[in-house]
N, C-alpha and C positions, 0 to 999 in steps of 0.2 A: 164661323167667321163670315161678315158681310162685303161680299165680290163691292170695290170701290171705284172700278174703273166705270166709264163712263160710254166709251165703244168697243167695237167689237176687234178681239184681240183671236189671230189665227196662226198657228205654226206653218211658216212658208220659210222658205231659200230665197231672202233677196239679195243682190250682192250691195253691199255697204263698202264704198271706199273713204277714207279720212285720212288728212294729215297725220305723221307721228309727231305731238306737242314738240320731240327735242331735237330729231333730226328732219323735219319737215318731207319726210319720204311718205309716200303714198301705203299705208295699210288696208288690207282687205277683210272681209270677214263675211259671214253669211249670217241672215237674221236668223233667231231663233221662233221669233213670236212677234209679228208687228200688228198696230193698230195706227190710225188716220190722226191719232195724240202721241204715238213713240212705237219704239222697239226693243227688243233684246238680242244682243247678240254679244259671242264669244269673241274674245283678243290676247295676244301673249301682254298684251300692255295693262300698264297701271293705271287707268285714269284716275280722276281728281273728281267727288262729289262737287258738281258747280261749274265744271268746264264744259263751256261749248266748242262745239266740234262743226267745222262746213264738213257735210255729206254729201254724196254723191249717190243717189240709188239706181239699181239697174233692173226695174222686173223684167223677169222671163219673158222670154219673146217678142219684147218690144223694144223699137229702134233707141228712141231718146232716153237718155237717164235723168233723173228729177235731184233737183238740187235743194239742199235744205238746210238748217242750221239746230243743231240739236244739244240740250243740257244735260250732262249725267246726273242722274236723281239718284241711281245707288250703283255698286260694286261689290263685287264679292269673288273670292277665291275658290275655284272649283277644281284645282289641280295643280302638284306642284312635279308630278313626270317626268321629266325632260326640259323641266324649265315652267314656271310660273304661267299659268292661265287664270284670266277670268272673265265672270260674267257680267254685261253692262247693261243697266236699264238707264236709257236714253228719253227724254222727252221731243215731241219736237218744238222751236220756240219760234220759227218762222221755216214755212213752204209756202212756193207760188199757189193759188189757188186751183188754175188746171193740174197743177201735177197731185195737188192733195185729193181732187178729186178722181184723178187718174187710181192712185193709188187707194180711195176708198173704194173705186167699184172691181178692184182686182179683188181688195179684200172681202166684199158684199160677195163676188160670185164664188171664190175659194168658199164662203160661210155658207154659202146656199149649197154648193155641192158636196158638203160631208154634213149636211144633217139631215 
């Protein structure tokens, strides 16, 4: 199968905050896998294919967190344990351009140091 993405995608911990769609309370989550066009990360929630979400991202070690607006492209159910989890792949459909750049060169240096 032919890899379709277009940048470079790395397993990191960023923290992701978003509203919850019904009760407007602040959820958190850690990525799974981000790139400088989206991410993946786990949620007890359901989202909606087609919903945007305002983000809030925090990389490690740095002061400001980057604000973004992102669209669920898919969903899937990875657990039902203790209560329903899943997985979200997010696009992003607008970020500031410092912070997209901020966040490309976290990921350029995480990509240079594990190969």
């Amino acid at each position: 199968m032919r890899e379709r993405r277009r940048h470079i995608r790395v397993e990191t911990p960023i923290l992701v905050e978003f509203p919850n769609p019904t009760t407007m309370k602040t959820e958190r989550s850690f990525t799974q896998d981000v790139s400088a066009a989206g991410m993946r990360f786990p949620t007890p929630m359901k989202l909606q294919i087609g919903q945007e979400l305002p983000l809030t991202l925090q990389l490690p070690f740095q002061d400001a967190p980057m604000h973004a607006t992102g669209e669920v492209m898919w969903i899937r159910e990875i657990a039902r344990i203790g209560g329903p989890q899943y997985e979200v792949g997010v696009r992003f459909r607008w970020i500031e351009d410092p912070d997209r750049q901020r966040l490309t060169r976290h990921i350029t240096t995480l990509f240079r140091n594990t190969t």
